[in-house]
GUKE-645474 format. One record per residue (C-alpha): residue number from 1; x, y, z. Coordinates in steps of 0.1 Angstrom, whole numbers, plus 5000, padded with zeros to 4 digits. Layout:
BEGIN
@num=NUM	c1=X	c2=Y	c3=Z
...
END
This chain:
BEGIN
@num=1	c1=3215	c2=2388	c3=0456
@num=2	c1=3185	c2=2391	c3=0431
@num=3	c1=3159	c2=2417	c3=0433
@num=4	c1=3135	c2=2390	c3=0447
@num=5	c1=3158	c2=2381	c3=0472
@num=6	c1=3169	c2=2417	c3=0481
@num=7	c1=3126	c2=2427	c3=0484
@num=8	c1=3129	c2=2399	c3=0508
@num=9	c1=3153	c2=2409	c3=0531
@num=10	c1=3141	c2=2445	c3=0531
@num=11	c1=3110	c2=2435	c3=0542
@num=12	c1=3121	c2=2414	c3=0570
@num=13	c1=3144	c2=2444	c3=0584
@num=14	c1=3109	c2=2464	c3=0587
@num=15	c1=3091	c2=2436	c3=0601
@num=16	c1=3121	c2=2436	c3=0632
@num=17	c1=3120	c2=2473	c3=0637
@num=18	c1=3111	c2=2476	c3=0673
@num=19	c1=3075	c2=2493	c3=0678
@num=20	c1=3090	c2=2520	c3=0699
@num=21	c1=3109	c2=2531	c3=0666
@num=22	c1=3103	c2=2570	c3=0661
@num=23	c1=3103	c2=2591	c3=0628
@num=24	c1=3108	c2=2630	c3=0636
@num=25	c1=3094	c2=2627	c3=0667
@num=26	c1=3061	c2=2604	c3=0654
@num=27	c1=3052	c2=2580	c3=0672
@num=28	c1=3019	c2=2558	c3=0668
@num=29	c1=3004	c2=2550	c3=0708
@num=30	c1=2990	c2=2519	c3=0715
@num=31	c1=2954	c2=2520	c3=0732
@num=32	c1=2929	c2=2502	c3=0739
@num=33	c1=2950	c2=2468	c3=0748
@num=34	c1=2967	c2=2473	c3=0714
@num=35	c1=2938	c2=2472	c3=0695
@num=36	c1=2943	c2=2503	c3=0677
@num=37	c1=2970	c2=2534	c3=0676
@num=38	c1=2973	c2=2570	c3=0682
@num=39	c1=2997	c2=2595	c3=0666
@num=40	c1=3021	c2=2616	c3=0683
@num=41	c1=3044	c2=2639	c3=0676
@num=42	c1=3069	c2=2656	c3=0700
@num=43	c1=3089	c2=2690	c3=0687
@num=44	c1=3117	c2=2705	c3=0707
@num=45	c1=3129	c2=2689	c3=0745
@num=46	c1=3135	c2=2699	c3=0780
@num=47	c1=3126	c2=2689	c3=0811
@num=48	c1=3090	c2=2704	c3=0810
@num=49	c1=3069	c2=2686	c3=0789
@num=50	c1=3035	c2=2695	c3=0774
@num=51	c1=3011	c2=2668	c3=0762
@num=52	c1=2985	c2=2692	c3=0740
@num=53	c1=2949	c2=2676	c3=0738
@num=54	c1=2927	c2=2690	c3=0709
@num=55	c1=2889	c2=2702	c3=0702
@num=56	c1=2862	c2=2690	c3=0683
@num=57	c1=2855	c2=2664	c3=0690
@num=58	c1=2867	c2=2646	c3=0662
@num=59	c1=2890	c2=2677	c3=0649
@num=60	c1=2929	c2=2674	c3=0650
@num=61	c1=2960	c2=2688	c3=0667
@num=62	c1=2964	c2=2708	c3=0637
@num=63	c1=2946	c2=2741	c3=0642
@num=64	c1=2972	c2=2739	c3=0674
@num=65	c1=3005	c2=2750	c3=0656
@num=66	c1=3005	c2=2779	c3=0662
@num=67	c1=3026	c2=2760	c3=0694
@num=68	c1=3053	c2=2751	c3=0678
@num=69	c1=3060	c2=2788	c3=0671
@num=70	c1=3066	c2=2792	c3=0704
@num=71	c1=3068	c2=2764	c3=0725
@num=72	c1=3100	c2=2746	c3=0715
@num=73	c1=3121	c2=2779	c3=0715
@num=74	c1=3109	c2=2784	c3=0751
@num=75	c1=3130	c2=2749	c3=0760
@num=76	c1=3091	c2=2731	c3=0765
@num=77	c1=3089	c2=2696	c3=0749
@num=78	c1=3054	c2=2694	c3=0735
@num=79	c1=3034	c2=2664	c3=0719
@num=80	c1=3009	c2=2667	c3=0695
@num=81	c1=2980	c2=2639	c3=0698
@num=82	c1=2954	c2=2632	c3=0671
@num=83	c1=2924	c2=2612	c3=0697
@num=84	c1=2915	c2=2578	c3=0681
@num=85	c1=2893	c2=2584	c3=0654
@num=86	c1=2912	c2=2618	c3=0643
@num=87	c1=2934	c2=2624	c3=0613
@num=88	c1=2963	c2=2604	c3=0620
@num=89	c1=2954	c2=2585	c3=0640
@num=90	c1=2930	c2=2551	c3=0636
@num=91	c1=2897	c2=2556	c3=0629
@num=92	c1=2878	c2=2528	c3=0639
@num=93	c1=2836	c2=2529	c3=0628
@num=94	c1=2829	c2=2519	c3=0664
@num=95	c1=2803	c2=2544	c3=0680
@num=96	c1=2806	c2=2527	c3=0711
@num=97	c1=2843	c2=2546	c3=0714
@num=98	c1=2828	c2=2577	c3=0715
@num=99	c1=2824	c2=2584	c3=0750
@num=100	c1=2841	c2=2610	c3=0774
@num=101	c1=2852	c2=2584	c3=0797
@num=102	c1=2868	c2=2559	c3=0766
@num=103	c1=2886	c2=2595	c3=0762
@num=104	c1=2897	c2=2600	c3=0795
@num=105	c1=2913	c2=2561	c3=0795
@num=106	c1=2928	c2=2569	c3=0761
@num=107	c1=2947	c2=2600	c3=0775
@num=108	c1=2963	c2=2582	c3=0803
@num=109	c1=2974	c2=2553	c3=0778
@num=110	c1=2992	c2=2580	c3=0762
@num=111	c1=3008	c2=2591	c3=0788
@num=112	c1=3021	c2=2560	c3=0794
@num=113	c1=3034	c2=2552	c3=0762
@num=114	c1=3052	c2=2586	c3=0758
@num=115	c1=3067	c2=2581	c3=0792
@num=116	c1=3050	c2=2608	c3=0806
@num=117	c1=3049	c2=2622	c3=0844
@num=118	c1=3050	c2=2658	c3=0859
@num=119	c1=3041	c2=2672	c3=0831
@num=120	c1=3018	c2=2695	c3=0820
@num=121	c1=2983	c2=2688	c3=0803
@num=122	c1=2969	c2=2712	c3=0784
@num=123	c1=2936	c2=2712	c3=0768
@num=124	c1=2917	c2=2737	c3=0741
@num=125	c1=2875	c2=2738	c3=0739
@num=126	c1=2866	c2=2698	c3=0740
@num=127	c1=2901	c2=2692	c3=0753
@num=128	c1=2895	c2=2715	c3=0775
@num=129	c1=2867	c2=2692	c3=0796
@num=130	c1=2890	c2=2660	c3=0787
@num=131	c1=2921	c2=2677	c3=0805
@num=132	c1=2896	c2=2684	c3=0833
@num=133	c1=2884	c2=2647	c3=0832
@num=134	c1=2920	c2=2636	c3=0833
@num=135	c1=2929	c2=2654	c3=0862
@num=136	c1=2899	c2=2646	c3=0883
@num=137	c1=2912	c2=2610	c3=0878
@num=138	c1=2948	c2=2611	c3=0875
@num=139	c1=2958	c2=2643	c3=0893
@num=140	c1=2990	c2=2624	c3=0907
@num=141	c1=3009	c2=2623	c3=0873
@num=142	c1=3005	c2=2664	c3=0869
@num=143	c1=3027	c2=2692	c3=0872
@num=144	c1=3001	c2=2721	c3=0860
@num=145	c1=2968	c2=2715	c3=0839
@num=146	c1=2959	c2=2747	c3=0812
@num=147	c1=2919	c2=2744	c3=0805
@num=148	c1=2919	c2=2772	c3=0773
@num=149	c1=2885	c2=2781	c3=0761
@num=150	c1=2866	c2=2759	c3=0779
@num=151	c1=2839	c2=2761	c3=0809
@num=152	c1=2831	c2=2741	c3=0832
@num=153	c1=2797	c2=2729	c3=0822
@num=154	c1=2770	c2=2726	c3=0793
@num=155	c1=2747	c2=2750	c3=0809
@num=156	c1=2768	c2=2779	c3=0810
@num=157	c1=2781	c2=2770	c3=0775
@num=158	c1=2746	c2=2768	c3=0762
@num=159	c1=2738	c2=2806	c3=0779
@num=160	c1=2770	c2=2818	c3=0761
@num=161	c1=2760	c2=2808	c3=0726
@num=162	c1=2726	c2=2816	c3=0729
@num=163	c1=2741	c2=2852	c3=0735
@num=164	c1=2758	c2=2851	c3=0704
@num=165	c1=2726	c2=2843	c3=0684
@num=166	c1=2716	c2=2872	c3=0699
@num=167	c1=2742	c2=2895	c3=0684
@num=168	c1=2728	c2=2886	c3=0649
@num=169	c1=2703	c2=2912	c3=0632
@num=170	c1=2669	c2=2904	c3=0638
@num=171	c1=2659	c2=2889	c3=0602
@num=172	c1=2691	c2=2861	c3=0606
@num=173	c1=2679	c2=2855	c3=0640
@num=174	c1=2645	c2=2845	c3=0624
@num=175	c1=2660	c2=2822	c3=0601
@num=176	c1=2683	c2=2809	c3=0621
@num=177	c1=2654	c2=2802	c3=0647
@num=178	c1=2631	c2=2783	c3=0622
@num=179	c1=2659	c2=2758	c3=0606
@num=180	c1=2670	c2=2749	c3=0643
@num=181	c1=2631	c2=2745	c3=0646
@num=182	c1=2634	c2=2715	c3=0613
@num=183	c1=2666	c2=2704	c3=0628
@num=184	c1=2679	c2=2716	c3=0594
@num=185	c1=2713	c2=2723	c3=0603
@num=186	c1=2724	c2=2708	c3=0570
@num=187	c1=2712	c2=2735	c3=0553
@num=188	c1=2736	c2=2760	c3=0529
@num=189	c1=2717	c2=2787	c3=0546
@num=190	c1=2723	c2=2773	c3=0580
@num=191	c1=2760	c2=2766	c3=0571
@num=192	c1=2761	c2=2802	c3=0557
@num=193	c1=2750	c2=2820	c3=0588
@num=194	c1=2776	c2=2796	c3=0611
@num=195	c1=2804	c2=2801	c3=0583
@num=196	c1=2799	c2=2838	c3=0575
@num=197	c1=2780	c2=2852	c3=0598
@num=198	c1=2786	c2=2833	c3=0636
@num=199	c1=2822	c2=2817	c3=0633
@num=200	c1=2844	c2=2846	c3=0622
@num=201	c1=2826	c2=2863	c3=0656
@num=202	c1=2834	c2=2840	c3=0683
@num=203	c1=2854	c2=2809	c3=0667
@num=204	c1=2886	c2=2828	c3=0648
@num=205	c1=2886	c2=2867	c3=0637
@num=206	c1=2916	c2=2862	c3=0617
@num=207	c1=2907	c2=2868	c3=0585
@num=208	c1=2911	c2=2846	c3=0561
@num=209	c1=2917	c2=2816	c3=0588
@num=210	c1=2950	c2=2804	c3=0590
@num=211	c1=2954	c2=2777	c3=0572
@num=212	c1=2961	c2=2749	c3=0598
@num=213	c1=2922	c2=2761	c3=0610
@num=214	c1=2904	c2=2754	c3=0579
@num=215	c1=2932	c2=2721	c3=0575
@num=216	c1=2913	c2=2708	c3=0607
@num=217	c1=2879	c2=2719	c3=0598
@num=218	c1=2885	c2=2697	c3=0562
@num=219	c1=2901	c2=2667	c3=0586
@num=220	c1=2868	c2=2669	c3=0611
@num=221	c1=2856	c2=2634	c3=0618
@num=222	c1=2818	c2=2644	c3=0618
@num=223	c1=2804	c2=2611	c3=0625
@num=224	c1=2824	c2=2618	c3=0661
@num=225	c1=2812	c2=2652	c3=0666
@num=226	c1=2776	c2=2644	c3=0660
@num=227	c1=2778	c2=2619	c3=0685
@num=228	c1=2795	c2=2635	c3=0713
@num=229	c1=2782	c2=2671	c3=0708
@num=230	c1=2757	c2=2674	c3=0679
@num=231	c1=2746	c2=2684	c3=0654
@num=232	c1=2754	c2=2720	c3=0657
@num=233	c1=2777	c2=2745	c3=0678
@num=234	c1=2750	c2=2761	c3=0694
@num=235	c1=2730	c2=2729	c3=0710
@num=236	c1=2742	c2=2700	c3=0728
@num=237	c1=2721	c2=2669	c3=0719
@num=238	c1=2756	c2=2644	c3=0720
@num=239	c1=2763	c2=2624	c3=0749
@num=240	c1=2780	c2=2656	c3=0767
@num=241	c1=2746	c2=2669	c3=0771
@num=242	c1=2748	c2=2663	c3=0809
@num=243	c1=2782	c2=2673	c3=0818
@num=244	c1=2786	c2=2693	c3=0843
@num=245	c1=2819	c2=2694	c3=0871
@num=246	c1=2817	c2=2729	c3=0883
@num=247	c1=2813	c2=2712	c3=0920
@num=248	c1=2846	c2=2691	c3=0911
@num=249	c1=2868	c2=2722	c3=0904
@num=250	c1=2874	c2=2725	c3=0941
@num=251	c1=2892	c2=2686	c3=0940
@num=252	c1=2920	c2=2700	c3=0914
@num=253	c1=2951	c2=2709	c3=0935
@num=254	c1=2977	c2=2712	c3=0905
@num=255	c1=2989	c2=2742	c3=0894
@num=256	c1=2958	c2=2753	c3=0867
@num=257	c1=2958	c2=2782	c3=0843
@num=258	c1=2920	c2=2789	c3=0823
@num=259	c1=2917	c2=2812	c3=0793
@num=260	c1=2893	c2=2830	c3=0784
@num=261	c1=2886	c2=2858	c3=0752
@num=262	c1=2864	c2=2887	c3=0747
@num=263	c1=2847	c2=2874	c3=0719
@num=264	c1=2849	c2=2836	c3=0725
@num=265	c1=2819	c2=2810	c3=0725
@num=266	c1=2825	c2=2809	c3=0757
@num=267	c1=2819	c2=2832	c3=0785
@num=268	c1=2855	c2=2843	c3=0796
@num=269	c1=2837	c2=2852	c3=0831
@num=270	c1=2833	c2=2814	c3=0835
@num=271	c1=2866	c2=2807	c3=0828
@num=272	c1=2880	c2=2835	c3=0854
@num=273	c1=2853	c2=2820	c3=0878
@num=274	c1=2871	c2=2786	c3=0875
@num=275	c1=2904	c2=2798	c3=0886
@num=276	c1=2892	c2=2810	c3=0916
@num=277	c1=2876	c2=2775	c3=0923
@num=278	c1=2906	c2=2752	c3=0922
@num=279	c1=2933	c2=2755	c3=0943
@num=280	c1=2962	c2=2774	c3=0925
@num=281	c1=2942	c2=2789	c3=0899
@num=282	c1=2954	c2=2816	c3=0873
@num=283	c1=2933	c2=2833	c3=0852
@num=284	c1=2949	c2=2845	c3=0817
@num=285	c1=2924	c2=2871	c3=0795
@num=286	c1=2926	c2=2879	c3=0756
@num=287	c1=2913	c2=2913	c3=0749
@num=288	c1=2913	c2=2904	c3=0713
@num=289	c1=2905	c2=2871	c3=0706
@num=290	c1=2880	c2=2848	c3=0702
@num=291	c1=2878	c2=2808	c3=0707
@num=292	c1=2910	c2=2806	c3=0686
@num=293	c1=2930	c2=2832	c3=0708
@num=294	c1=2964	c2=2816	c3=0702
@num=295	c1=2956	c2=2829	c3=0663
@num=296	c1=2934	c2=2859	c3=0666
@num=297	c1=2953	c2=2873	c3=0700
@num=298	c1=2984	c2=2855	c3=0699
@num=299	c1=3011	c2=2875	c3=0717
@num=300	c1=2989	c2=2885	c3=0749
@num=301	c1=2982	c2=2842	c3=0748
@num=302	c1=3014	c2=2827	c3=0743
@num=303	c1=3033	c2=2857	c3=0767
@num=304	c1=3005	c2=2846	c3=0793
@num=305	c1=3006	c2=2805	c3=0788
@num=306	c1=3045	c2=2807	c3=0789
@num=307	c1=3042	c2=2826	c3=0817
@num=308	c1=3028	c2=2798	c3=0837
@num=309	c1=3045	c2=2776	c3=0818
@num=310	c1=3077	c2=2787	c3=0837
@num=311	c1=3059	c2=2784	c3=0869
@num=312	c1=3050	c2=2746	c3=0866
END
């Protein structure tokens, strides 16, 4: 066989690969009718499974691995899951896609092409409210629900962060109050009062970051996050604006932990509030930690998610 003839035949044992084919426990998801694919990754196995739905929007699974630490020794299977537009994943420049509820069809399309029921969802900040979303719609196909860092509504978000501008000394206030005023929050002097001032607070108080956090930050797909959110952490001006299920909480009948932190952009009193409002709700606090508590306050986090982990 010549070299010509041998590129050939290579190429057509690829082409009949079947598209369930896995690589270390990648996989890339169909969605959308096949249109375009997700990535996947599962670590470890066991009967409980864990599909692990990230923040942002627009950021990664990768500020998340601090699970694999922890997780796969524990005998939980978990899957990684860059949303469409993420990282991995396809990234389509289709503004129409970013919506909650695209997001909330997306999830259950992974579920089924992982082969996913009774399992556990579990969702950090964003994925936090997409977790929720799933399970208001497809409660059946859940065996527990984790909603980590994340309230139940824009208001009570928007009261917690305006707290934390607060915090700042008065002359930072001032100047952070007159670029919102421009809607400069391109500025370096906006980006240095978020970056060195705000975020080490309330986002991660590990210092420096771990690197998988600043590895999502660098992978954020902005164009996403604008949309959906806006153009800053501390105002809603996406197409979230608006949401609001704290009168749903009481439909969730799966097992459900929230997480909350003492110095999180969210108010952990919301997030022990919301436990009380669904049916088997536990409520896990980080003494230490911020929005980031599986870094910043990790053993008190992981002790308390494998907890209920073992539960489910």
């Amino acid at each position: 066989m010549d070299r010509r003839e041998f590129i050939l035949s290579a190429a057509s044992i690829v082409t009949l690969n079947p598209p369930g084919i896995q690589t270390a426990g990648i996989r890339m998801v169909p969605v959308l009718n096949g249109q375009y694919k997700v990535w996947t990754k599962r670590l470890g196995q066991g009967p409980l499974k864990v599909l692990l739905l990230h923040g942002g929007p627009g950021f990664s699974h990768e500020y998340l691995e601090a699970m694999e630490s922890f997780l796969p020794q524990a005998g939980i299977e978990m899957y990684y899951y860059d949303q469409l537009g993420c990282n991995n994943s396809d990234q389509p420049d289709d503004p129409s896609l970013w919506t909650l509820e695209r997001y909330t069809q997306e999830v259950e399309a992974v579920r089924i092409g992982l082969g996913l029921d009774n399992f556990v969802l579990y969702g950090h900040s964003w994925g936090g409210i997409l977790a929720l979303e799933y399970a208001l719609h497809y409660q059946q196909h859940l065996r527990g629900l984790v909603i980590s860092n994340m309230t139940a509504g824009m208001k009570s978000y928007l009261a917690r962060t305006a707290w934390w501008k607060q915090q700042l000394a008065p002359q930072l206030q001032t100047t952070l109050q007159a670029l919102e005023a421009k809607q400069d929050y391109d500025s370096p002097e906006y980006q240095r009062i978020m970056m060195e001032e705000l975020y080490p607070q309330m986002l991660c108080r590990t210092r420096p970051w771990p690197e998988p956090v600043s590895r999502a930050f660098r992978h954020m797909n902005e164009k996403i996050y604008v949309q959906m959110q806006g153009k800053s952490e501390f105002l809603v001006t996406g197409n979230l604006k608006d949401w609001e299920r704290w009168d749903r909480l009481h439909e969730l009948k799966v097992r459900t932990l929230t997480v909350g932190a003492r110095y999180d952009e969210m108010d952990p009193r919301d997030m022990q509030k919301m436990a009380t409002l669904v049916a088997q709700g536990t409520y896990a606090y980080c003494p230490n930690g911020s929005h980031l508590c599986m870094w910043d306050d990790q053993a008190v986090y992981f002790r308390n998610l494998l907890q209920f982990l073992r539960t489910c």
